[in-house]
C-alpha positions as CSV (number, residue, x, y, z in Angstrom):
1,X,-13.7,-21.9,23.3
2,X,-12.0,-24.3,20.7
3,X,-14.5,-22.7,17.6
4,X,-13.5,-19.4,19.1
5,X,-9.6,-20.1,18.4
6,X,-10.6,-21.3,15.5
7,X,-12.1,-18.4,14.1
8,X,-9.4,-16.4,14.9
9,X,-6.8,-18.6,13.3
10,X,-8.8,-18.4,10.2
11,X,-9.1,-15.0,10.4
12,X,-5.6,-14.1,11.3
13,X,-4.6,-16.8,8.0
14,X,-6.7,-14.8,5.8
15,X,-5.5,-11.6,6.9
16,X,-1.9,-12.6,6.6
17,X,-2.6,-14.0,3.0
18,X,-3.9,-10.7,2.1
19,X,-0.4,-8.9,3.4
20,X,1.9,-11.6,1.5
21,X,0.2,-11.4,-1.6
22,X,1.1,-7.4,-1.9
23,X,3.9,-7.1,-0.3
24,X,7.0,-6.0,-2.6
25,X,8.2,-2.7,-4.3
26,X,6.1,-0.8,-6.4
27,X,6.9,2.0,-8.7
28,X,4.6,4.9,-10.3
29,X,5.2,8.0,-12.4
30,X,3.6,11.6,-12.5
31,X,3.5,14.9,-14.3
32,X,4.6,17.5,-11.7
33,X,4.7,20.9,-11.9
34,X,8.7,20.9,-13.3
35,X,8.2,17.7,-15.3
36,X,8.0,14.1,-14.3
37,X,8.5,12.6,-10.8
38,X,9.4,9.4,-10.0
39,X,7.5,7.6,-7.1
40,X,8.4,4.6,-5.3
41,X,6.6,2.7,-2.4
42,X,7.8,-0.5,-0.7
43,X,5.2,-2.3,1.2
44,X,5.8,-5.0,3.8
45,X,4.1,-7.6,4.9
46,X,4.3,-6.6,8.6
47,X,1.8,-3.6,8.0
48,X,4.5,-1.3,7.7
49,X,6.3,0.8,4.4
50,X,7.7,3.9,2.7
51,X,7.2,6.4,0.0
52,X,10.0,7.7,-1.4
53,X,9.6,10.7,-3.8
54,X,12.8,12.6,-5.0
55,X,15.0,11.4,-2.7
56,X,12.9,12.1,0.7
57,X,11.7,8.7,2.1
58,X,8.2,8.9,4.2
59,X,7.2,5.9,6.4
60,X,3.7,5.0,6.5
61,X,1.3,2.0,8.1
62,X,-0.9,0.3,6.2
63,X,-3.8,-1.8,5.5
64,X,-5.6,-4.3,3.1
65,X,-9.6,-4.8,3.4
66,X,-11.6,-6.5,0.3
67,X,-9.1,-5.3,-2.2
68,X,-9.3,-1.4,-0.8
69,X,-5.6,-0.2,0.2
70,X,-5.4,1.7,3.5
71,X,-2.6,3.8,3.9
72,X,-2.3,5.8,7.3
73,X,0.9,8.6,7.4
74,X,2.7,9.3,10.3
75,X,1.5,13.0,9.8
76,X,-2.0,11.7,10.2
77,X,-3.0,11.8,6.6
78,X,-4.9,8.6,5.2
79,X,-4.8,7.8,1.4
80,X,-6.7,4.7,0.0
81,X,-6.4,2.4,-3.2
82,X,-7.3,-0.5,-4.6
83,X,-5.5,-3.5,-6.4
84,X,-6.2,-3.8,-9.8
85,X,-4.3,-7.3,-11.4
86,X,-0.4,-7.2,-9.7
87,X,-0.3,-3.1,-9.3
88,X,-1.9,-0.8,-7.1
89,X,-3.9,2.7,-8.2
90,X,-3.6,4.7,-5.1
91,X,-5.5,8.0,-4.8
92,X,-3.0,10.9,-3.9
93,X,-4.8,14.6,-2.8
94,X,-3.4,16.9,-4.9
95,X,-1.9,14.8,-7.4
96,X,-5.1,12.4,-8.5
97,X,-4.7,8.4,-9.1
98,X,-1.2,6.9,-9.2
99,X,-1.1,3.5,-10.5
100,X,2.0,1.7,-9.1
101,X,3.2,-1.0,-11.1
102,X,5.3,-4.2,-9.3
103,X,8.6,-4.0,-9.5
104,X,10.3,-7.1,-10.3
């Protein structure tokens, strides 16, 4: 029983590292049909965050395994990404790879 709890404690240690170590505002920028559009995503560490794009805000749920960014919408759409340095390149359907930058 005690190696059991502590396996998880690990586990649940490295899993909150991962969270902590992304967590923050992020900012990217794309070519839309009328010109360019302004993205911005705020992730926190509690799994949850929010795109907002042109003024509409979106909440999402999300996820970090091996470096691969899983991002599950409320409308049941799910996007993934991966970290590359202190930024995040996110691949959006429709639009292609969006690499969102820390804000600081």
């Amino acid at each position: 029983m005690r190696r059991i709890m502590t396996f998880l404690m690990v586990l649940f240690l490295c899993a909150c590292g991962g969270a902590a170590d992304i967590s923050g505002d992020y900012a990217a920028s794309h070519q839309g049909l009328s010109g360019p559009v302004d993205v911005r995503m705020t992730i926190a560490a509690d799994g949850n965050g929010r795109w907002e794009i042109g003024g509409e805000h979106m909440p999402f749920l999300w996820s970090l395994r091996s470096e691969i960014l899983t991002i599950h919408a409320r409308e049941g759409a799910v996007v993934e990404g991966v970290r590359e340095g202190d930024a995040l390149r996110v691949d959006v359907p429709g639009v292609g790879a969006l690499l969102f930058v820390r804000r600081k």
